[in-house]
N, C-alpha and C positions, 0 to 999 in steps of 0.2 A: 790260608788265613784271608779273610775278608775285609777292607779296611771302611768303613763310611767318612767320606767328608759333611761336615754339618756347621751350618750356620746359626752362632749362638748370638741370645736374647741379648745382647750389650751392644748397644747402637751407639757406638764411637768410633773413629776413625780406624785407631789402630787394630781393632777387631772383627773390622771388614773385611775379611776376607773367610774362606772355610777352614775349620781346623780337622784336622785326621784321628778317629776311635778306629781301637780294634770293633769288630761285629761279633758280638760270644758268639759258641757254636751254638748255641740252642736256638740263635734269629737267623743264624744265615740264610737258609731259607724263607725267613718270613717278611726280615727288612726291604724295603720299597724307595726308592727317591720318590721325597716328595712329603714322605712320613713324618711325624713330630717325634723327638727322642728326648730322654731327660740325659746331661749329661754333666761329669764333674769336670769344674772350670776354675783352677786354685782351690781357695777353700770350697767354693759354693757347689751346689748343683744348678743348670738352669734350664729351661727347655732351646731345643735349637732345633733346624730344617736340615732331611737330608738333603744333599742337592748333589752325590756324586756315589756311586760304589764302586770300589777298586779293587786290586789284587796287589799292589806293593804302594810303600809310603816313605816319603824322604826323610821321615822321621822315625830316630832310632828307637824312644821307647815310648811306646802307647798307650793311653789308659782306654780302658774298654767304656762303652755304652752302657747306661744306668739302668736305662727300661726305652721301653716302647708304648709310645703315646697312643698310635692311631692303630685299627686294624687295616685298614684301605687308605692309600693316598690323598690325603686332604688339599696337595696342589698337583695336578697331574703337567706333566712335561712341558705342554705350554704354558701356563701360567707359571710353571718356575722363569723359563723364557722371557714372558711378561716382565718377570722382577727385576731381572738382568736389565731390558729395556727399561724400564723405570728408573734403577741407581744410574744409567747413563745420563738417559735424558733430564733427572732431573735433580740429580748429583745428589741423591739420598743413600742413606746404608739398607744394605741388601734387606738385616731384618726387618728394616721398617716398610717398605713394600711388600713381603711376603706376609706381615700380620698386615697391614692396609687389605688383602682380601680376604682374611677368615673375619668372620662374627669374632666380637669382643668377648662373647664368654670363649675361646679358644684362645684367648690370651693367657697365659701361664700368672699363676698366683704364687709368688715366692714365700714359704714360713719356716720361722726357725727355730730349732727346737735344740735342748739341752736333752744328753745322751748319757746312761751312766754307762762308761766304759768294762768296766768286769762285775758282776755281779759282788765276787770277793773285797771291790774297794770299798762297799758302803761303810765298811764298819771305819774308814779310815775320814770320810769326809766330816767336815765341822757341823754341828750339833743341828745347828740351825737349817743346814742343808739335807741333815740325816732329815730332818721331819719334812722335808718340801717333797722329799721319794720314799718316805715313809710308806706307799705302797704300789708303787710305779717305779718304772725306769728312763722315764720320758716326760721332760715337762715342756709346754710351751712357754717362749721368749714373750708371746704376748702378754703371759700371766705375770712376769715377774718384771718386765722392761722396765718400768714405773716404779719400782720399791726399792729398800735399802740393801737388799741380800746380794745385789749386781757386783758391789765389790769381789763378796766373798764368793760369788759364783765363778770369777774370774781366775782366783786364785787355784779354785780347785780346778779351773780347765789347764790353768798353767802347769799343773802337778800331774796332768792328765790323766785325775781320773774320770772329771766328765771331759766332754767334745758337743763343738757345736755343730749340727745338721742340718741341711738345709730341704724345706719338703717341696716339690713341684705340686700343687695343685694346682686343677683348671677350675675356673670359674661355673664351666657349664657343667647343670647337672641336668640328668635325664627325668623327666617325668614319669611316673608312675603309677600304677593305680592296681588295686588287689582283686584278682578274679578267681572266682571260687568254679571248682570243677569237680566231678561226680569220680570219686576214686576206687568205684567197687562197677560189675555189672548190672545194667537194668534189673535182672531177675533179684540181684540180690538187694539193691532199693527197694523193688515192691515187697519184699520180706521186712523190708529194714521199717517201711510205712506202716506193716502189718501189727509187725513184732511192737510198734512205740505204744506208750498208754493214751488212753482216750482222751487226759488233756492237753497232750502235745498238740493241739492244732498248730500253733505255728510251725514245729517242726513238719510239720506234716506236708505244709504251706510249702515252704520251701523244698523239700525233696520232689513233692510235685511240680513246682516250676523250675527246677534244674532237669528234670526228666523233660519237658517239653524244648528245654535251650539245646540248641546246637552241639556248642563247644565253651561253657561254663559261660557265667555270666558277670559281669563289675559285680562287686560286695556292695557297695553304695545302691544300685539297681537292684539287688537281691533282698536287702533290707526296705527298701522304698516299698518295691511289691507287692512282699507276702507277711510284713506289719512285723517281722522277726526281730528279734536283739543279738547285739554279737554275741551274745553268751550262749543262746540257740548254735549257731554257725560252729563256735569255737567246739560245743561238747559233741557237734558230727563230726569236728575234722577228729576231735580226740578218740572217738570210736573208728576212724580208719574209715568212717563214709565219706567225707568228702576231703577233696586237698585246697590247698591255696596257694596261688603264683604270682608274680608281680608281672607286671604287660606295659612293658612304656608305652605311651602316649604322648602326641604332638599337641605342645601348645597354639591355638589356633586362635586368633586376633579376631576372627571372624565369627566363629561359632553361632551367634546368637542372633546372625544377620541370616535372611533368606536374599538369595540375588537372583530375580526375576530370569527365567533363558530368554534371550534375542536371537534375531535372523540376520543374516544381513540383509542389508537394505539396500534397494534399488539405487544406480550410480548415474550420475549423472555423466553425460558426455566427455567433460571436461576431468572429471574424477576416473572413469574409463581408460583415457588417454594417457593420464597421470600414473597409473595402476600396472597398466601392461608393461610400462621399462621394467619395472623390478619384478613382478612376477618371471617374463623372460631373464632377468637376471640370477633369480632364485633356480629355476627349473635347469638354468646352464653350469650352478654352479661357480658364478663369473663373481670376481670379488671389485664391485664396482660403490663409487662413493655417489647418492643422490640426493640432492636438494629441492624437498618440496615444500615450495612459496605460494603459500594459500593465505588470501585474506582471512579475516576472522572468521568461523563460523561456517568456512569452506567445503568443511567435512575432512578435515584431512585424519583425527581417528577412525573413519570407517576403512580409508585406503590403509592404514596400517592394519584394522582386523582382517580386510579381506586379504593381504599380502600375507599374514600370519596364517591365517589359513591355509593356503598354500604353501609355506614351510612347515606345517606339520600333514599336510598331505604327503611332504614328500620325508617323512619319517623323522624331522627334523627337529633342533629346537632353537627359543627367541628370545630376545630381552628388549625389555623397553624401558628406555631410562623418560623420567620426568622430573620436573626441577623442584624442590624443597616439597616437604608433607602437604602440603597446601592440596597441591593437585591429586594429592592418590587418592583421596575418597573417592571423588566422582570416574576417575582413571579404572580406580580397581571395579567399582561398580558396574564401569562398561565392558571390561576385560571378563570379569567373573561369570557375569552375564552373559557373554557369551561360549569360555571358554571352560566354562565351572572349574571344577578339582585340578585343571592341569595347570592353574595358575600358584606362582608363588610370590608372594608382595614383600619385599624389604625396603624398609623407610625409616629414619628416625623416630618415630612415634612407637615403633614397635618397643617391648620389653626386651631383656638382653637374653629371658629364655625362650622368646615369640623369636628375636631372627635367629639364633642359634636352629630353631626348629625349622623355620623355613630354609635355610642353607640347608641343614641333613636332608631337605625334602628334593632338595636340587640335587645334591651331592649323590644321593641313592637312587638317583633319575625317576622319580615317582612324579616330578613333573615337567613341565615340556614348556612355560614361557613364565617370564619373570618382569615382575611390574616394579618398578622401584628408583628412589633416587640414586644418585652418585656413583654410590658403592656397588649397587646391584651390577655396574661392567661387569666385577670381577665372579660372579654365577658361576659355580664350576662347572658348564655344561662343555661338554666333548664333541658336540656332534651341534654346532650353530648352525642357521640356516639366514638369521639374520638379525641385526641391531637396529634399531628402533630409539632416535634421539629427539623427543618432544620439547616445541621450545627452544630450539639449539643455541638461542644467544644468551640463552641465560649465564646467569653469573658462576651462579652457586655448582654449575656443573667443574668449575674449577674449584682444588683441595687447597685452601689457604694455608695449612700446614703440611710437615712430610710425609711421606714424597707428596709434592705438591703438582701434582698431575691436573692435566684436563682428560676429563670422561670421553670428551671428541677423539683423541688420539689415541685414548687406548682402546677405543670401541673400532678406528681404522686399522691398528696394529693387531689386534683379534681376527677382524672380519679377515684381512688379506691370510693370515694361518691358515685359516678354516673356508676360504676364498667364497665369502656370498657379500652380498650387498650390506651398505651402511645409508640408512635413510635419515636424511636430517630436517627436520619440519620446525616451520616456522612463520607467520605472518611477517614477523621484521628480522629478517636472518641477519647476523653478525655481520659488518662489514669484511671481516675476512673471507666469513665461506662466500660470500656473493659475489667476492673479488677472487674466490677461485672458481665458483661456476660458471660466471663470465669469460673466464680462462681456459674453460675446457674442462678442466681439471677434477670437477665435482660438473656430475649430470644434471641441468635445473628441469624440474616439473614447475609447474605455474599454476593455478585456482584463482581466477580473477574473481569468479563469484562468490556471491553465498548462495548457502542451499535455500534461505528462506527467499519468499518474490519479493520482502523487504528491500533486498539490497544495501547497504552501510548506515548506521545511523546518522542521522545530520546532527551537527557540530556547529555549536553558538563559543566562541570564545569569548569572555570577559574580561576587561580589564581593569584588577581591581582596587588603582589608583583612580580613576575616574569615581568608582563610587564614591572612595573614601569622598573626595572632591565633591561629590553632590550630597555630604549628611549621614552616608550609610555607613557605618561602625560596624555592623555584624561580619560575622563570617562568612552568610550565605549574602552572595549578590541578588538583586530584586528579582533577576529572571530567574536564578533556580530556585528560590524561595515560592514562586510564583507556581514552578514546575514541579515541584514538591507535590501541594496542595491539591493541584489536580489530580497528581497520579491517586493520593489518597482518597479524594471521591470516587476517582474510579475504579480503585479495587485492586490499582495497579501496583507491584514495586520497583523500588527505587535502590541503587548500590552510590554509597558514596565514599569516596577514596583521598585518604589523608595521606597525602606521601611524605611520607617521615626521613628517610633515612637521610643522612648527614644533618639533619633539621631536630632540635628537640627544644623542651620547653624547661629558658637556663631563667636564670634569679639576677636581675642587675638592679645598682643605684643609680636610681634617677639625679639623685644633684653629682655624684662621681664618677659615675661612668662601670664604675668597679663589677666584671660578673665572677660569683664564684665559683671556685676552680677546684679539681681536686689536687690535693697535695702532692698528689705520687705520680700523677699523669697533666701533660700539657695538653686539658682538654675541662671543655665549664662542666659542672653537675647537674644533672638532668631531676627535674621538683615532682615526684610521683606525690600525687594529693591524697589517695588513699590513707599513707602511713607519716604522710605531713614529714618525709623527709626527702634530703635530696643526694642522691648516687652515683656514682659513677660508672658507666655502663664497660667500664676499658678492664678496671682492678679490683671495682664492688666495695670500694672504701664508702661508707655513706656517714652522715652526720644530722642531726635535727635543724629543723627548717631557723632559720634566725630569721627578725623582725628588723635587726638592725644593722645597716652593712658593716661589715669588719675594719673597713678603711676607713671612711667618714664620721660614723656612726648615725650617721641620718636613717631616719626611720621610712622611708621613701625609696622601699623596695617593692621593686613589680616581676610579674614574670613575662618572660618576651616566651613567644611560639605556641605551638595549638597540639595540643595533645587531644587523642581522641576522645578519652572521657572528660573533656572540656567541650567536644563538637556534641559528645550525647548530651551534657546539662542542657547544653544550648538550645538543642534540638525539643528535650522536653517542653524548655520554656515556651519556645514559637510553637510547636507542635505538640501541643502535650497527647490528643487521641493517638498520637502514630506509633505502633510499635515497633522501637530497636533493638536488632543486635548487634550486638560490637565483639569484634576480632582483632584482637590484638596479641601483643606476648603475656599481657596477664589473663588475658579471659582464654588463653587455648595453650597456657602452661601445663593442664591435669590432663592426665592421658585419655585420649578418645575426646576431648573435646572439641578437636576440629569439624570432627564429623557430624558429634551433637548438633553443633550451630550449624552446619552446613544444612542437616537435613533439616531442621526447626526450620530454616527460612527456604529447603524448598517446598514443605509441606504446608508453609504460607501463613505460618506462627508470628511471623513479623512482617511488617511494609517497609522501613528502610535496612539494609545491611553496610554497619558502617565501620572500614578497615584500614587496615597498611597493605605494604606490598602483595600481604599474601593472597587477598583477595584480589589481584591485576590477571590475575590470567585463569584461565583451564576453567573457568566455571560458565554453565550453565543452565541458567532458570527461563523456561518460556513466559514467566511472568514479569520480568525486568523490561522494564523500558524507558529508565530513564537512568542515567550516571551520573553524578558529580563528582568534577577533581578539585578538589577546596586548593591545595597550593603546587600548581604545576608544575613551578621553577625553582625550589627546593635542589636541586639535584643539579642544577646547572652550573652552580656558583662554584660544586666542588673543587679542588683541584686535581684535573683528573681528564687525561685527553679525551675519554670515552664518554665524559657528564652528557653529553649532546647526544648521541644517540642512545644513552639509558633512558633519558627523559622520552627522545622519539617512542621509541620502545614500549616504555612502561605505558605513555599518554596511546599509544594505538591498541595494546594490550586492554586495556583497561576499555576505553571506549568499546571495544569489539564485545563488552559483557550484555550491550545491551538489543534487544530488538533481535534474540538470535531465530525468532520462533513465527509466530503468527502474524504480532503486534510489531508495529514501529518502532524503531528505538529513538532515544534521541539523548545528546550527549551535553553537558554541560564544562565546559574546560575553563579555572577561574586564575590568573595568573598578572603578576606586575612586568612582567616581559611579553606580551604579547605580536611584539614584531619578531620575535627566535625564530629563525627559520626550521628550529627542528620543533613548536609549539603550532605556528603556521600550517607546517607539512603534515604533522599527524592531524591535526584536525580535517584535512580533505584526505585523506588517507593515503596519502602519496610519496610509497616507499622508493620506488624509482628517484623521484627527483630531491629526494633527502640523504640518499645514496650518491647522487652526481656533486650533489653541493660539500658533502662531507670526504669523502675524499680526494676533494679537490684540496679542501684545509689539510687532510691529512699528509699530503704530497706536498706541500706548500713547508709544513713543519716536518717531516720526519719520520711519521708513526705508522703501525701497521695499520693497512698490510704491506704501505711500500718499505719497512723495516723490520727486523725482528728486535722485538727490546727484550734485554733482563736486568732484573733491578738488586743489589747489592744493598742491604742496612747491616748496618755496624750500630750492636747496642752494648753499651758499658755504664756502670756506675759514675764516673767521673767523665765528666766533657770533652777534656783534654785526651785521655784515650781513646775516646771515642772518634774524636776527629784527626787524632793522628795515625788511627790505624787503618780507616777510608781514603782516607790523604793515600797511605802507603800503597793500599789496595790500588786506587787511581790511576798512580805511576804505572806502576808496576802493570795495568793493563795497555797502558798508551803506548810501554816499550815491547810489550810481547803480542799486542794485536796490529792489525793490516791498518792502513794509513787510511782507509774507508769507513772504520770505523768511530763511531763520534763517542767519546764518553764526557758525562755531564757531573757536573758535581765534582766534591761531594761537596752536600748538602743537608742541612736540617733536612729531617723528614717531616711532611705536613701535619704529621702530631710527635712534637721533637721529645717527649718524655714520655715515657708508660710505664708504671710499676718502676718509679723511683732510677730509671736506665735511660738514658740520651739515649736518643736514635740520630745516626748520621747514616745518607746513601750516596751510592753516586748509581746512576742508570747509564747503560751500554745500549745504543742504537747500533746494528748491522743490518748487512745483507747476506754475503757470503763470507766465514770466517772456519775456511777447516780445521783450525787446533783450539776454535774457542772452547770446549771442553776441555781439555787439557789444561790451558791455563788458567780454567775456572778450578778445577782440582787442585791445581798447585798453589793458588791462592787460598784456597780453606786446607789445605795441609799443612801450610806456613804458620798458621795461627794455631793447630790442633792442640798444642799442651794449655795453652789459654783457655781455649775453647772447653777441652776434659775438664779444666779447674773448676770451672762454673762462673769465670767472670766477664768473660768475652761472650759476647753471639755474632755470627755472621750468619744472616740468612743469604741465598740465594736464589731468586726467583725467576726462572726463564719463560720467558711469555703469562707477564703478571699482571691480575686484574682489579688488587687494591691497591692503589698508588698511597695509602694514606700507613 
């Protein structure tokens, strides 16, 4: 007897662990660890991971395995591995790491259905029920959940003659398409041609273009062709002349795109030098970690094409992560371009049955490097040769929920399995990695230059209390307004960059001071003018715009901050010839829009491009040369150790969009803090000495990378719980952790309400703490029946990048 351990769908404490099915004899042979299984868990069914197969079990009686999901292992051995490391490091339940790497349609669809137990009982059930199976013996729960029969449904399950069922379905469905094939010999077609009457042309049409196909051909193409109707097709397959079979097909994002083939291009000295660590790394098989800090525009994608290349010369394959959808257009473009059909792209933009089809494309090894955000770590390829992390200090490369992983570590935890190199590219690399490059620790390549003989844009900073000061009210200061205008005569574009986040446009009273707030969240409402209402971006409560404040009633309400389609009106007014596009979360909500706009403004559809974040990085137009950052210090104010060097970051990011090509760039940076030494530093582009200065503050206070922090919230309905159960938490770390360690708090969190729940934390500063795990365990163990109930949340986040 075979036994399977499996890990079910119920992401709770107490069910973290594997539980033991017998294996029928009919899978012994066929089950796999690794495999998805549907199995029965109390009443229900639910899908679970094998993750063990055995020959004896400490448990006396077994229920068997329901079915068998997968034909082929959907997590091979590392990547179960993977999971283990994940629930440790980042104290999540095992199934929620093992679904974190399949596609969402691979997620199990629970329904439920009402069963009539013996065919014999019908005659016994009530009147009302006899007509609901009046000619079935299975109804769905979703048909009847809403209506008055749920009583009387109950009573006959109590009597048992019906039962309730539970079905697994998966989300993903396979693609299909019908292709018709020739079901008799050539000889006997040309008879079949002979034998039709003289006004079958169409049929005729067709029989002769299936003779000319290969091996049959799509019905949809067969009707296109030969002008046929199905009713043609249907009365050949009925004579036995031809057959029809279904042929799945991948959904392909792409389709309708031609990508140009590329060579690589000639390297520069500097790129050479940079290139040969990791190639010798690759060729040895050595699993080494390398940091390459290249200014903007340095070329550091060609060193990772030409590096990729050489991992699939050596039979190999590659992933290359890049940060939010923003960047895969032009990403995939340059990848496709040169590596055509062996690429597979996974991104949020994609549909759920576009990534389901690119994973089967990995999974089946049908390709060999993979472009994509976050999630793309987890590619089930077997045979890596190297990872590829574009951007490294991005944010979003951390999982804000569980497991709450960063993509850095588990792209080092991959590489060292499978022992090849981990290449981490950056212009402004994180203060961590550059505090381990400096360390030895991680290998630094360097790219001082750009490839253009431009050299860096030059940088005017403004400051834009002096205008207000001299008369000027607008948004654009008189130099970039100035600089605008030019570029438009000359044919030139312009990118300009409204940095939003923590920054929105709230509603206050001017005699009271009063801004509105949403009810459920301690956080203002953001005035979308579109729909003249105003929302809340936290719980999506929204309400109609008032005229009159709630508190005073004074009629002398204004909006504070700058939304983008406040900078287009504007823009019209002063510039009404210029044409804009605007990139925001409402103009690039509908799928494939990112790309629309991206390509409209590189094919020169517009002269200004005007965005949020997601226009700061990865793009490139040889037509750009001029940038504006309308509010540079936005992001400073937050509270939040790192505000200072996002700002660096985003302000060198963004500048780097311009001047990458022919022409000159030149930068505009407009800001009420103009002496920040991290507003200062990006404008001469001087990552070094914004590095010396900031982790000097960082050592001064506390923070990584001279510390490891993780941060504790405590969220409940009522305050008083709230803060007497982080209170507890507190203690309770001060007595079972090393006398090194500092913990803070607990405290409001900087948005103390969300969805109707107080948030309280307290944050842990360490260095060295070998059982902090464990006592992190122990503390969300202590809470578990609270936590099951649904009235408690303890999050836990170990090296966390929203403090809010």
């Amino acid at each position: 007897m075979k036994i399977a351990a499996v890990i079910v769908d119920v992401p709770a404490r107490q069910t973290d662990r594997p539980f033991d099915y017998v294996i029928p004899e009919k899978w012994e042979d066929v089950l796999q660890v690794g495999m998805r299984v549907t199995v029965p868990f109390g009443a229900r069914l639910l899908q679970g991971f094998v993750v063990n197969i055995k020959s004896h079990s400490e448990v006396k009686t077994l229920k068997p395995i329901e079915a068998i999901l997968d034909v082929t292992p959907v997590l091979n051995e590392e990547l179960l591995g993977l999971g283990q490391y994940l629930t440790e490091t980042t104290l999540c339940f095992a199934i929620s790491a093992y679904q974190a790497m399949l596609p969402a349609a691979m997620k199990a669809k629970y329904e439920k259905e009402i069963h009539l137990v013996h065919e014999e009982d019908r005659a016994c059930l009530h009147e009302t029920i006899q007509s609901l199976f009046a000619d079935r013996s299975v109804i769905s729960w979703k048909d009847v959940e809403h209506t008055n029969v749920v009583p009387l449904l109950q009573k006959e399950i109590q009597k048992g003659y019906l039962e309730v069922v539970y079905r697994v379905k998966e989300k993903a469905a396979k693609k299909t398409i019908k292709y018709i094939d020739i079901a008799v010999s050539k000889e006997q077609i040309h008879e079949a041609i002979e034998a039709l009457p003289a006004n079958a042309i169409k049929q005729k049409q067709l029989l002769t273009l299936l003779l000319s196909a290969k091996d049959g051909m799509p019905l949809k193409e067969l009707l296109e062709q030969s002008g046929a109707s199905h009713a043609s097709v249907k009365a050949l397959i009925q004579k036995g002349i031809l057959s029809e079979r279904e042929v799945e097909i991948y959904r392909d994002p792409y389709e309708h795109r031609e990508f140009v083939k590329t060579e690589p291009l000639p390297l520069t000295d500097e790129q050479k030098q940079a290139l040969a660590p990791i190639v010798e790394s690759v060729r040895a098989s050595k699993h080494e970690v390398f940091l390459l800090y290249g200014v903007t525009g340095s070329g550091k994608t060609e060193i990772y094409m030409q590096a990729i290349e050489e991992v699939l010369r050596q039979g190999k394959e590659a992933i290359v992560l890049v940060p939010e959808i923003s960047l895969t257009p032009q990403m995939v473009e340059r990848f496709k371009g040169r590596f055509g059909s062996q690429v597979a792209v996974l991104h949020s933009g994609l549909s759920v049955g576009e990534k389901y089809d690119e994973w089967r494309k990995i999974h089946r090894k049908e390709v060999k490097l993979v472009v994509g955000a976050r999630s793309a770590i987890f590619a089930p390829f077997e045979n890596l040769g190297m990872i590829i992390i574009d951007e490294e200090h991005e944010a979003s490369y951390k999982q804000e929920e569980n497991p709450r992983y960063h993509a850095r570590d588990v792209a080092i935890y991959r590489a060292r399995f499978h022992q090849c190199p981990v290449v981490l590219g950056s212009a402004t690399p994180s203060l961590e990695s550059f505090a381990r490059a400096k360390k030895g620790i991680y290998q630094l390549l360097t790219l001082k230059k750009r490839m253009s003989e431009n050299g860096l844009p030059t940088v005017n900073i403004v400051d834009m209390r002096e205008e207000l000061r001299s008369g000027n009210r607008s948004m654009f200061s008189r130099i970039l307004f100035e600089k605008l205008q030019d570029r438009l005569t000359k044919g030139e574009q312009s990118v300009l960059f409204l940095n939003r986040r923590g920054y929105s446009t709230f509603v206050m009273c001017r005699d009271c001071g009063h801004v509105i707030r949403c009810p459920h969240c301690d956080i203002s409402l953001t005035y979308h003018r579109v729909q003249q209402r105003l929302k809340c971006h936290y719980c999506g409560h929204e309400e109609p715009l008032t005229y009159r404040c709630p508190s005073c009633a004074s009629e002398h309400i204004r909006f504070f901050g700058t939304g983008t389609q406040k900078v287009e009106e504007e823009l019209n007014k002063l510039l009404p010839e210029a044409r804009v596009i605007r990139m925001d979360v409402d103009t690039t909500s509908r799928k494939g829009a990112h790309e629309r706009l991206l390509e409209a403004f590189g094919e020169g559809k517009a002269d200004i491009l005007l965005g949020t974040q997601m226009i700061a990085k990865g793009l490139d137009f040889p037509k750009v040369t001029l940038v504006g950052v309308l509010a540079a210090d936005t992001m400073l104010h937050l509270p939040d150790f790192r505000s200072s060097e996002k700002t660096f970051q985003l302000l060198t990011q963004v500048s780097g969009r311009a001047g990458r090509h022919k022409l000159p760039g030149e930068v505009v940076i407009q800001t009420y803090t103009p002496e920040h030494y991290s507003i200062e530093l990006a404008a001469k582009h001087d990552y070094d000495m914004f590095y010396q200065k900031e982790m000097a503050i960082r050592k001064l206070h506390g923070y990584p990378p001279f510390y490891y922090l993780t941060l504790i919230t405590v969220s409940h309905s009522e305050i008083t719980k709230a803060v007497a159960v982080t209170e507890k938490i507190a203690a309770y770390l001060r007595a079972h952790l090393s006398k090194e360690a500092i913990i803070l708090g607990p405290v409001a969190s900087p948005i103390a309400r969300l969805h109707d729940r107080y948030r309280y934390q307290c944050m842990i500063k360490y260095k060295r703490e070998p059982n902090f795990t464990r006592v992190l365990k122990t503390v969300v163990d202590r809470y578990q029946q609270e936590i099951s109930q649904g009235e408690l949340f303890i999050t836990v986040d170990t090296n966390p990048y929203m403090m809010m």
